[in-house]
N, C-alpha and C positions, 0 to 999 in steps of 0.2 A: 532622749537618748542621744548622747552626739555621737557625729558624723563618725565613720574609721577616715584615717591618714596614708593618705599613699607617698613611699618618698620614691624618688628617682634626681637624680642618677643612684644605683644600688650604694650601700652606708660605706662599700669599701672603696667608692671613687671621692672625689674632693669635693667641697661645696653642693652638700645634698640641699635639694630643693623641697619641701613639702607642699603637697596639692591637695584636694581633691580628687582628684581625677589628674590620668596621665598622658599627653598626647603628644606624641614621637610621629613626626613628617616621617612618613613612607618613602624610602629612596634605595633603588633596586642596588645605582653601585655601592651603597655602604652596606647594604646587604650582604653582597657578594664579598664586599673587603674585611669584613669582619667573620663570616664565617663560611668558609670556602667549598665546603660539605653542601652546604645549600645552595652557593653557586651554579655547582654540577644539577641537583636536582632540577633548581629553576629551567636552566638550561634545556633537563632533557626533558622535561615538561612541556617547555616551550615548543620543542623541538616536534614530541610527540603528536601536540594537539595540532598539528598546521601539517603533519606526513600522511596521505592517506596507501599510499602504495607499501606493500608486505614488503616488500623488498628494497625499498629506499628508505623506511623504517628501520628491518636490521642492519644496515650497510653505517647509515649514519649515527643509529645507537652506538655499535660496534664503537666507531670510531670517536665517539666522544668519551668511553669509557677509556677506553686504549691512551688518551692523550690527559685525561686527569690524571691515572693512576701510573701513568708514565711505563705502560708496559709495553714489549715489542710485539707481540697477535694477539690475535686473536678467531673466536669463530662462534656463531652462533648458529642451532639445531633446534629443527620442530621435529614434535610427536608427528607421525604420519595419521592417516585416518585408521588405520590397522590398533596405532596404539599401542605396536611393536615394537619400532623402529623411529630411529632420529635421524633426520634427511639433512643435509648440511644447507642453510638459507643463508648463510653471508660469511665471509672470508677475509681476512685482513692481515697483511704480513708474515704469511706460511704459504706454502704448497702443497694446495688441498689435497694431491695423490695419495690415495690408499685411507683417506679418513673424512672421503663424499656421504657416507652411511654407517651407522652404528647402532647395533642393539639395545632393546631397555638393558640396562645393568651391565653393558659394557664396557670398560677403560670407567676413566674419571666421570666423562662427561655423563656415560650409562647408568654409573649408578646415582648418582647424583641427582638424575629425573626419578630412579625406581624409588629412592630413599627421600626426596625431598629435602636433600639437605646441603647446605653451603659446605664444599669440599677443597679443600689447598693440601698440594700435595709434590713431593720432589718426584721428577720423574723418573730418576733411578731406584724409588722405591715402589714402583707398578708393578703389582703383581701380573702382569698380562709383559711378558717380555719381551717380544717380537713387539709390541705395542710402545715398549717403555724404547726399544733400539732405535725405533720409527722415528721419537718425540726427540733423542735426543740427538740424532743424525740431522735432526733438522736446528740446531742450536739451543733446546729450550732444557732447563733446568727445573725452573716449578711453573708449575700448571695448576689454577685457579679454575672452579665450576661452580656456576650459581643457577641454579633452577628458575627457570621462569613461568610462574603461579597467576591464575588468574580465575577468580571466581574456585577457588578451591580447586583447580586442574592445572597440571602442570603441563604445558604448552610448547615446553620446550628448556632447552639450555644452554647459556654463553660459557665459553670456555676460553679464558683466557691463558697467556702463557707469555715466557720471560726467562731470558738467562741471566739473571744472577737471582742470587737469596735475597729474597723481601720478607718483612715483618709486616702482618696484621694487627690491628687492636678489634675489640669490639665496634666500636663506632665505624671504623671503614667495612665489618662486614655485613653491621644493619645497612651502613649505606650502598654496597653494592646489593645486598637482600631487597633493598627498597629500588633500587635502580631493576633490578630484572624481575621484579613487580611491575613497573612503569611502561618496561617493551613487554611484557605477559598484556597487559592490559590495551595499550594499540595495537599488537596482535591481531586479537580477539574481537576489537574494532573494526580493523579492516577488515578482516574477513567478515564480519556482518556487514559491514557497508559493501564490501563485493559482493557477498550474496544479494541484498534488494537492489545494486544494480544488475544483476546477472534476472534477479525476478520481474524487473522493470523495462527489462529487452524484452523478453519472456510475454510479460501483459501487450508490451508493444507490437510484439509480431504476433499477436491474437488479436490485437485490433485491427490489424493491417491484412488479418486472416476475413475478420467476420466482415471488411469493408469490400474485399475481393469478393466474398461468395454473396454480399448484396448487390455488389455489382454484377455478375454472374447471374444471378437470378434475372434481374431486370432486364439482362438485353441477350443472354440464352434460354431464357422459360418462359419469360412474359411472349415475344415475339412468337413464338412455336403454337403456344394458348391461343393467342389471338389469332392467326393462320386458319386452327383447326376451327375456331369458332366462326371465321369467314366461310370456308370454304365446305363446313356442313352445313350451314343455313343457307349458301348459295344453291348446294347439291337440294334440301328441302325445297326450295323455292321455285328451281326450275324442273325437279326430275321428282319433286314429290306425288305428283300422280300415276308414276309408274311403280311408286313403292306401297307395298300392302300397310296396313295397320301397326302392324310389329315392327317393318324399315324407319316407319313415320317417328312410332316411339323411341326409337334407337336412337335416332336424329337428334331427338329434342335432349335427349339423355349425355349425348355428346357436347352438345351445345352447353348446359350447365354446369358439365365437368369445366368445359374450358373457361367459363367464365368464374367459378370456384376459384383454378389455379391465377386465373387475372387479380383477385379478390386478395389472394394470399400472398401473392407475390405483392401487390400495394401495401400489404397490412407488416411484412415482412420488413419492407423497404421502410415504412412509417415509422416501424420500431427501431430499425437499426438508425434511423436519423434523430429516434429521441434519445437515442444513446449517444453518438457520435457526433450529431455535427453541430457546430460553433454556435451558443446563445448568444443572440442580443438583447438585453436588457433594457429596458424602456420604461417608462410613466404610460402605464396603462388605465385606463378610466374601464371597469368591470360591467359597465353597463353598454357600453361598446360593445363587449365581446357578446353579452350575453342576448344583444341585441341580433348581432349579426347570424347567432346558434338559430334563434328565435323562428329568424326568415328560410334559415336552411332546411329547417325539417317545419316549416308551416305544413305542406302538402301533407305530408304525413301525420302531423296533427289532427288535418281536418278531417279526412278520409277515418280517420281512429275516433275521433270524437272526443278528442284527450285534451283537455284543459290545458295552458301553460301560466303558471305565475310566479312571482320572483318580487325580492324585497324591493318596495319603493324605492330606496336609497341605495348603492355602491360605493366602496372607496375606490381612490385612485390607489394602483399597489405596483411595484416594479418587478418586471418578471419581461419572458420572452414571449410576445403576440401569437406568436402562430401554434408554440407550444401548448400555452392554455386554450388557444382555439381547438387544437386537438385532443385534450384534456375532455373538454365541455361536449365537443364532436362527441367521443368515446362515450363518455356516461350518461347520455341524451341517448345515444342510440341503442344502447343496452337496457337502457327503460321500456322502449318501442319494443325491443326485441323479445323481448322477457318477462315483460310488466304481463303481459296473460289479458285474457277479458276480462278482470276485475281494475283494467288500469283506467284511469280515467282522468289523473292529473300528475303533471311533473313539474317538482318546485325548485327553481335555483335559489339560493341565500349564499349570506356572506358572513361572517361574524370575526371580531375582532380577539386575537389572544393578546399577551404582552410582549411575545419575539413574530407573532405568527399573524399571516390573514389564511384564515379557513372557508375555501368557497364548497358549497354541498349543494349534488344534484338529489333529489329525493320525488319517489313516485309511491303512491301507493295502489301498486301492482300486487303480482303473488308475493315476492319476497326473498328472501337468500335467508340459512342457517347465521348466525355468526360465528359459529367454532368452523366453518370452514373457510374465516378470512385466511388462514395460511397458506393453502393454497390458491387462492380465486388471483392469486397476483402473477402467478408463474405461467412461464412462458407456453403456450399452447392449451392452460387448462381448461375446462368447459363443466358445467356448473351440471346436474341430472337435469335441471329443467332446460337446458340447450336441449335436448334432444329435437331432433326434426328441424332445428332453427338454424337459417346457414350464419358461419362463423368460422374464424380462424385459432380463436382462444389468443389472441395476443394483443386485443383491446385493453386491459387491465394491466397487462406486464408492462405496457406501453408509459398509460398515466403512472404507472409508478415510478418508471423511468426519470419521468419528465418530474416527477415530484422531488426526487432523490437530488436532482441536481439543478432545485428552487430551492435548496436547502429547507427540506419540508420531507411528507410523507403522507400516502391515502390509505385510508381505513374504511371498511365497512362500519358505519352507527347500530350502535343496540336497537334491534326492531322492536317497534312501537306496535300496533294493533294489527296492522298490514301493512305490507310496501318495503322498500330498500333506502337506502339515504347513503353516497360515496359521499368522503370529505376527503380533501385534501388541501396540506397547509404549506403556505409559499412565506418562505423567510421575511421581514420588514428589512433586513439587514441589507440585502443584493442592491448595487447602485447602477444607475440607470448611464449607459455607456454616452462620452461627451460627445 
């Protein structure tokens, strides 16, 4: 089958070339020199993608349209949030008095948003006469409105004007139609970009909230806890023989209260530091960590008669030390707490995915549902089997915390014959800080 033939230059210029294929060097001023229509576009193009301000946006649209089409104002209006009214957002060569605000369906500009449609029009022929005396008191002749559309909403309207008589063709009114597309469209931009920075304040002074009320806690709740826990065990110590049976009890009843609120205020504090504060990233060796868990709850191993064992082997994986120390802390000691008298062994492992290292604490204890993973992660929840068993409910919310931002996440494992198994998976990607 042979090839097709491309010719260029077109058969009506001189000395046509025939190719294959046709390849024209890109060059913006022959661009511009040759078709002037798209000049303007590039221009507001250029112009729009580099403006994030509403207002420096209409100011400087205004003005590049005004000096293509060589006319003397101009003005440009947004829909309000009513959806009523068109509020005047930029001004150029008129005296905005008496036309700051204007109704849908309005004068020129009014209907022009109600109808959706490119409007030119002599101002002595406005049907609104006190409006048409206004327009012409101020020198202008014809008045020009182009609706500004975006995403099928009309956002607003430029209105321009001019004393003397101009001629449109079709081409100049696609291209201003396509010009007040272009300010519809960064519009519509900025305002979403103001909105997530207005939402990105917003999350900032709610971090800046929940840093305040853990700091709040730690040195106006903790300190009061620990007081009332001095100074009832002091009162038991010295004056407990002047107290019957009932005082004694009351005492010790005190004393656990405040050591409770000591428990939650750390566990409180734990949590908010696995949200907020700065990871450093390191070459961790796994057997390290899992060494160091090992030695921490020995006693209470032994005392339980609870087995510990763990894969011969670890990888090296980069993550934050102290975080996965706290990680291993949390799911070690919810085995102890909850594993029942059927616990008898708690296993660490490690296993390899292809983005992920997934480390799993697993006991076989009583056991957890797994339709209630959804909530076993939130903040303060407590499992039916917590009952009796002290705890804050923010051990879980914690590790997931900490998971969320090793580029991972923990899950409960589908239970096996008895017992619980956490996993949770630490990105390979995270680089280990120089």
């Amino acid at each position: 089958m042979p090839s097709s033939t491309l010719t260029w230059p077109p058969s009506s210029m001189p000395q046509p070339i025939e190719k294959t294929y046709v390849s024209v060097k890109v060059s913006e001023p022959q661009l511009r020199e040759r078709n002037r229509a798209l000049s303007v576009l590039l221009d507001m193009s250029s112009f729009l993608t580099t403006t994030r301000g509403i207002q420096e946006i209409l100011e400087g649209a205004l003005a590049k349209v005004l000096e293509f089409f060589e006319m003397e104002a101009g003005r440009i209006y947004l829909v309000d949030d009513s959806e009523e009214n068109l509020v005047l957002g930029a001004c150029i060569g008129v005296d905005s008095v008496g036309l700051e605000r204007l109704k849908m369906g309005e004068g020129f500009s009014g209907k022009a948003a109600r109808t959706r449609s490119f409007i030119a029009q002599h101002v002595s022929e406005l049907g609104d006469k006190a409006r048409s005396e206004l327009l012409l008191s101020k020198g202008f002749e014809v008045i020009v409105c182009v609706p500004l559309i975006a995403m099928d909403r009309v956002l607003g309207v430029m209105n321009l004007a001019t004393n003397r008589a101009i001629e449109f063709d079709s081409a100049q009114i696609d291209l201003l139609i396509s010009i007040g597309n272009q300010i519809a469209v960064a519009v519509n931009n900025a305002r979403l970009y103001d909105d997530l920075q207005r939402k990105v304040k917003e999350l900032k002074l709610q971090k800046e909230s929940i840093e305040f009320f853990a700091y709040s806690i730690s040195h106006d709740l903790k300190s009061p806890a620990i007081g009332i826990h001095g100074l009832t065990s002091l009162l038991h110590k010295n004056y407990g023989e002047l107290l019957d049976d009932r005082g004694r009890t009351v005492c010790d009843q005190i004393v656990k209260a405040a050591e409770q609120v000591v428990r939650l205020v750390d566990r409180i504090n734990a949590y908010v530091m696995a949200k907020e504060s700065q990871l450093r990233f390191e070459a961790i060796p796994v057997k390290e960590l899992t060494e160091a868990i090992r030695i921490e709850f020995s006693g209470a191993l032994t005392r339980r008669g609870v087995a510990w064992s763990e894969d011969e082997t670890f990888p090296t994986l980069v993550a934050d030390r102290l975080s996965l120390l706290r990680v291993l802390r949390n799911l070690v000691d919810n085995a102890l707490k909850y594993g029942g008298s059927d616990l008898h062994e708690i296993r660490i492992s490690c296993r390899e995915e292809p983005d992920h290292h997934v480390m799993s604490v697993g006991d076989d204890g009583v056991g957890l549902k797994v339709e209630d993973q959804a909530v076993l992660f939130q903040l303060f929840h407590r499992d039916q089997t917590a009952r009796g068993i002290e705890g804050t409910g923010l051990g879980l919310a914690t590790v997931k915390e900490i998971a969320e931002r090793h580029g991972g996440k923990v899950w409960l494992e589908p239970p096996g014959e008895k017992g619980t198994t956490f996993s949770i998976s630490i990105s390979k990607h995270l680089k280990p800080e120089v």
